[in-house]
N, C-alpha and C positions, 0 to 999 in steps of 0.2 A: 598150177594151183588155181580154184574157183576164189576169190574173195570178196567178200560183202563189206562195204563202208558205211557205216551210221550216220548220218549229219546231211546239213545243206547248205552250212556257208563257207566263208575264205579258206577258214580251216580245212576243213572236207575234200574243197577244189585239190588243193596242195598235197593231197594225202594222197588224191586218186592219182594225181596229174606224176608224183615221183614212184607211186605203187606200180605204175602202169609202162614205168622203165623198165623195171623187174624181167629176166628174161624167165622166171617162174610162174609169171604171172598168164594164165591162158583164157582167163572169163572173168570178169569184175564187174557188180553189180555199186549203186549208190542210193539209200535210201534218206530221204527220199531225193536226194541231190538237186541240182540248180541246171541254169541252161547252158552253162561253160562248162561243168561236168559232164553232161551230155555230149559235147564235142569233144570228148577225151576218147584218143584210140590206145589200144596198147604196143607196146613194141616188138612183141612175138606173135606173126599174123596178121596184124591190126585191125583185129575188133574192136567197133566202137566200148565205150562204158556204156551201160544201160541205168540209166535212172527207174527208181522203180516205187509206184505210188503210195508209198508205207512212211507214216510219219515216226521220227528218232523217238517219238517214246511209248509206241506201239508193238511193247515189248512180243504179247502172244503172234501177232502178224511177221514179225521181224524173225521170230525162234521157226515160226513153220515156213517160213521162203528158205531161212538157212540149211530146214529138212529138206525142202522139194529139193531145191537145187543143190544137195551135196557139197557145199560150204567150205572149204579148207579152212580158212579162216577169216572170223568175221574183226575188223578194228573199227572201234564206237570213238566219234571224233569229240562229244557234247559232253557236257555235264550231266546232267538230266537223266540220260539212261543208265550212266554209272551210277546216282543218287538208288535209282529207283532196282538196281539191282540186277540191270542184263544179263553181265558175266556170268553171275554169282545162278541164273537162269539157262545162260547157254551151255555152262559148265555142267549144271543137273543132266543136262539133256546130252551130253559127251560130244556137245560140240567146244572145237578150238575159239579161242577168241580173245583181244587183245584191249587191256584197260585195265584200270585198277579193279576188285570186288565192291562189294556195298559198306565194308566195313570199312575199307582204304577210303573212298570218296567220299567220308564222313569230314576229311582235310580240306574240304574244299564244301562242302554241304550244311559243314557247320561251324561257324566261324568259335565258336564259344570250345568246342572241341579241339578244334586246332589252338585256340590259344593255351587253353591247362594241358595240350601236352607238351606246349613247348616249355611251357614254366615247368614241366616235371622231368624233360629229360636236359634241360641246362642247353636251348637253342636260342642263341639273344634275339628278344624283340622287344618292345615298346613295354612299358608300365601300362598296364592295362585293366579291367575289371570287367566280368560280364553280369548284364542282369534282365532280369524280365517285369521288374516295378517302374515305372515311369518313374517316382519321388526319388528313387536312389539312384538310379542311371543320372537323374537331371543334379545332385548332391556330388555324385562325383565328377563331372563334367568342372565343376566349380572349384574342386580340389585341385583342378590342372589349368584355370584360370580362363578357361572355354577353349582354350588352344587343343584340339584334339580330332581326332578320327571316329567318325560315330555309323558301326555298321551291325548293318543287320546280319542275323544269323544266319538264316539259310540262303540258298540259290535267290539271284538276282538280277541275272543276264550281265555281270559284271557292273551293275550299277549302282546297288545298294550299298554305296562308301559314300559318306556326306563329311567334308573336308569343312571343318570349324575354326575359324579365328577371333572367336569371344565367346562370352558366354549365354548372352541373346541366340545367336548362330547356336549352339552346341542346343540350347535349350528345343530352338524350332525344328530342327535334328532328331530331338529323340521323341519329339513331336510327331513329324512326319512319317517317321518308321514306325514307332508304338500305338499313337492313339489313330493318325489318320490311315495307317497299315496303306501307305505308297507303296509296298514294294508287296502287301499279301499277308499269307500266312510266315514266309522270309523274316519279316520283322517282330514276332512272340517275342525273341528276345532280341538282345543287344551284346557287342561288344564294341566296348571304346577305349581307344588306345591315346597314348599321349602321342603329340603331333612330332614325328620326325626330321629335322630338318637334314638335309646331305641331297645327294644324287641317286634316284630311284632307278634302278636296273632290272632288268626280266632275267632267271638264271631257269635253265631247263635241264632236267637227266632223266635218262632213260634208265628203271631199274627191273631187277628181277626175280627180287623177295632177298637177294643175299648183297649183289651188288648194285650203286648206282655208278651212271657213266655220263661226268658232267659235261653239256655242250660249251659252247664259247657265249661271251655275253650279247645280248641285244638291248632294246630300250626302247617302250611301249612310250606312245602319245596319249593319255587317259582322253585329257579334256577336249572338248567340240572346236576350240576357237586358236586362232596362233596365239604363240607367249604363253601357250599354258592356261589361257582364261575360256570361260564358259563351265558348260555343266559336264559331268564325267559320264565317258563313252564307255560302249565294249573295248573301244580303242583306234583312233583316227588315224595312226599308221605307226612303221618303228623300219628302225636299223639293227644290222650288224656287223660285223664285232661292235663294241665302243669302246672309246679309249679311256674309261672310266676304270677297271681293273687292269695290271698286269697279267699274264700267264700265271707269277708266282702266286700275286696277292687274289685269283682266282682259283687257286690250290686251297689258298690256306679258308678261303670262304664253304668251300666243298669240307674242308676239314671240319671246322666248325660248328654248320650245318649238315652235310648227307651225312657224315659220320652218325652221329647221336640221333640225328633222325632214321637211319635204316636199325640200328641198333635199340631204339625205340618200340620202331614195330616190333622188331623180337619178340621183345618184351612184355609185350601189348597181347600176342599172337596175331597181328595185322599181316598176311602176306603181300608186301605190296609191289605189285609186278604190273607195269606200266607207264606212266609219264609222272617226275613231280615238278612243278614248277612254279617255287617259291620267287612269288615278288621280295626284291633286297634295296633296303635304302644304307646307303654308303654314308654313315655321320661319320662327323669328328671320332665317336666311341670305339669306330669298328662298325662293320656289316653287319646291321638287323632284319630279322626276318618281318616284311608286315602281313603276309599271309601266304598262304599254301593254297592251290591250287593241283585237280588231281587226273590233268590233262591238255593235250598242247593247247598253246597260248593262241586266240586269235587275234591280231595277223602277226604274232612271231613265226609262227607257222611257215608264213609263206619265206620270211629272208631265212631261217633256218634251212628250210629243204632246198631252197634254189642254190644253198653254198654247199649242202651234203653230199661228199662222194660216194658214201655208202648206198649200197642195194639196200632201200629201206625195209624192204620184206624179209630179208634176213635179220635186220634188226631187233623186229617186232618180233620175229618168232625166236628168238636167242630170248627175248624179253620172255614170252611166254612161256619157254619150255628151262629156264635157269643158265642159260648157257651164255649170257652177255659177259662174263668173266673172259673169254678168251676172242672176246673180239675189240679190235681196236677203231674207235672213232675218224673217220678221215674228211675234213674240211678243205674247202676252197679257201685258198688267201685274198680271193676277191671278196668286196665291201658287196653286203644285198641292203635298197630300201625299196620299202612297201610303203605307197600312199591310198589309203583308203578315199572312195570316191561315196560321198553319202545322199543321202535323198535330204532335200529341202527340209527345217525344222527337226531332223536325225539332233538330240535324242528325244525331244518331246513327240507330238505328232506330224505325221508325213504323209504323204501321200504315195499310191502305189501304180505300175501300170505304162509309166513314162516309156516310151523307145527314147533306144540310146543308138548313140550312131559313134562310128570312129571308132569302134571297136578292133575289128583287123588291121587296121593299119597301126592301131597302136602296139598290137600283140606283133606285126613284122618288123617290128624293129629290133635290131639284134641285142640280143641279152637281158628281152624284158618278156614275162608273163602277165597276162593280164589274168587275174583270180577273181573267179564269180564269189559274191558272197548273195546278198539281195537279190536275185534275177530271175526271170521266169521265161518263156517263150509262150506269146500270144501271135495269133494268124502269122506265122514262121520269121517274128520280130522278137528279137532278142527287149524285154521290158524290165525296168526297176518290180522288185517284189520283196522290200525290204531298208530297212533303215542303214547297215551300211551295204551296198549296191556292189562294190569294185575292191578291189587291191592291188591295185598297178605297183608291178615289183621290178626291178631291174640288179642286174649285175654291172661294177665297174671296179678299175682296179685299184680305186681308192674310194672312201666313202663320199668326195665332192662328184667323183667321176658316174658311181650310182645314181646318188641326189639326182645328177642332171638329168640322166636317162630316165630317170624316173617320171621327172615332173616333164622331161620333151613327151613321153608317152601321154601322162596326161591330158596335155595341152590338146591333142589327137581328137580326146574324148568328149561329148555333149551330151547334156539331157536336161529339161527342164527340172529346176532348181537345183541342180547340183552342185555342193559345199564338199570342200579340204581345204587340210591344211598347208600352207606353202611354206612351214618351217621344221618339217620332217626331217631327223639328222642333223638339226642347226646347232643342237647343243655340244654335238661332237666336233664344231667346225669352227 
């Protein structure tokens, strides 16, 4: 099979790097991919991956590569091209291809949409309100005593969540989003939710418009700094499993939530066939949902697929063609972490361009990937091209035994101003 991958960061790496096990897989393309995707061979034959100069949301250039080169199936790894309609593009055209449509990515595209459907089909989350008037967003900020969640509506490179603890903070919040428009046209409106306290968990499933099929749990790092302080990232690195849920007590959250939610779309007429992957904060109350998301997680991505037995191409096409009911999920019981390696000042502004060094010798250590996310190749030098750069992942056969491997890989690596975090997994330990 010919395959085309949408994207060019961690995520991306991770798709190509376990698509490329595949013994179906005969040609794969990456648009516009990075320079660790580029050194991806495949396992039947070993042709390299080709990176190919098409940007993820250059939808008409992305439809006609996938004509020339007779396409099996194309999987779009971003946000962005599912908002804007790819599938729902590729699909007119009678090509294959793996994501949610435009009308599913509205769960993740618009935060105000996802919330009134979860208040309509009985999915627990936060007390919440959505609005587009600065005076009543800032009125009900006050109602919750400024303790609260203040996000903007649409796409935001995962950033547009502003974490309030008064109501000064809440105030400068719907400031920033609304009158100063920090994150765009993203911010027209608003949703703010009441502030959750428990244990935040990443949950992922694969569905196929009838069933989803939940993964095991992981657990994203949002913020830039250790202990959980600084400003909120795409995400500074994550483990998995955690020992936050049971087996059981992540049945009955699947219950809860996939349930009413695939049952939803029904209802809706939403066909949703592709990735959901609701953020869940673990209170006192029980498992609440604080958002949906309509695509893998970046860097859950990478501990996900480095623990996944499954031929992931089979997956995605069970996904696409209905037929994920008769296939069973098969994981590693080894622990995966991913530490993101970022460029100096990641998330405000950074500079690009830096050669890195220590790269091979950190990817030959055994049971570690190193995952481009940021990177580019200038005069046959692997350089930063991006805010976060790296995601050193490692396998061990407990989560401390990971940790280590992960951060020994690290250690390996340099580049001018290079920032991580050194408490990846610590809450699990």
């Amino acid at each position: 099979m010919k395959i085309l991958v949408i994207g060019s960061g961690g995520r991306e790496h991770a798709l190509v790097w376990k698509l490329a096990q595949s013994p179906h897989v005969t040609q794969m393309w990456c648009a516009p991919g990075n320079a660790g995707i580029a050194q991806e061979r495949l396992a039947k034959n070993t042709p390299p991956v080709e990176c190919v100069a098409i940007g993820a949301e250059d939808l008409p250039k992305l439809l006609a590569f996938a004509q020339d080169k007779k396409i099996d199936l194309t999987v779009v790894g971003p946000d962005n091209p599912l908002a804007l309609g790819i599938v729902d593009l590729f699909q007119a055209h009678g090509l294959r291809i793996w994501g949610v449509n435009k009308k599913a990515a509205q769960f993740e595209s618009s935060k105000v949409f996802s919330q009134k459907f979860m208040e309509k089909y009985g999915i627990p989350t936060a007390a919440a309100g959505t609005f587009s008037d600065v005076v009543a967003a800032k009125k009900f900020t006050a109602t919750l005593g400024g303790k609260c969640v203040v996000k903007a509506d649409g796409l935001a490179l995962g950033k547009g969540v502003l974490i309030c603890t008064n109501q000064t903070e809440a105030e400068k919040a719907v400031d920033e989003i609304m009158v100063s428009k920090a994150f765009g046209a993203a911010g027209a409106s608003v949703v703010i939710q009441e502030f959750l306290e428990g244990t935040e968990v990443s949950l992922h499933a694969l569905c196929d418009g009838k069933v989803a099929k939940i993964f095991p749990t992981s657990q994203d790092h949002k913020r830039a700094l250790d202990g959980d302080l600084g400003l909120n990232t795409g995400g500074m690195g994550t483990y998995s499993p955690t020992p936050f849920l049971t087996d059981a007590q992540l049945a009955d959250v699947a219950n809860k939530v996939l349930e009413p939610f695939m049952r939803g779309c029904v209802a809706e007429g939403i066909d949703y066939r592709g990735l959901l992957y609701p953020g869940v904060m673990l209170t006192k109350h029980g498992p609440k949902i604080l958002e949906f998301n309509a695509r893998f997680g970046d860097p859950e991505t990478q501990v996900y697929l480095t623990r996944l037995e499954n031929d992931l191409l089979e997956l995605l096409a069970a996904s696409v063609c209905g037929s994920l009911g008769s296939l069973e999920l098969k994981w590693s019981p080894r622990a995966s972490v991913c530490v993101v390696l970022a460029s100096g000042g990641y998330p405000g502004n950074y500079a690009k361009g830096k050669p890195m060094l220590g790269l091979a010798e950190a990817d030959a250590l055994p049971s570690t990937k190193v995952f481009h996310a940021g990177t580019a190749l200038k005069d046959g030098q692997v350089v930063t091209n991006g805010g976060r750069v790296l995601g050193v992942t490692a396998l061990g056969k407990d989560l401390r035994a990971a940790q280590a491997a992960a951060y020994a890989a690290v250690d390996k690596i340099c580049f001018e101003g290079m920032q991580f975090r050194r408490d990846i997994a610590a809450k699990a330990l």
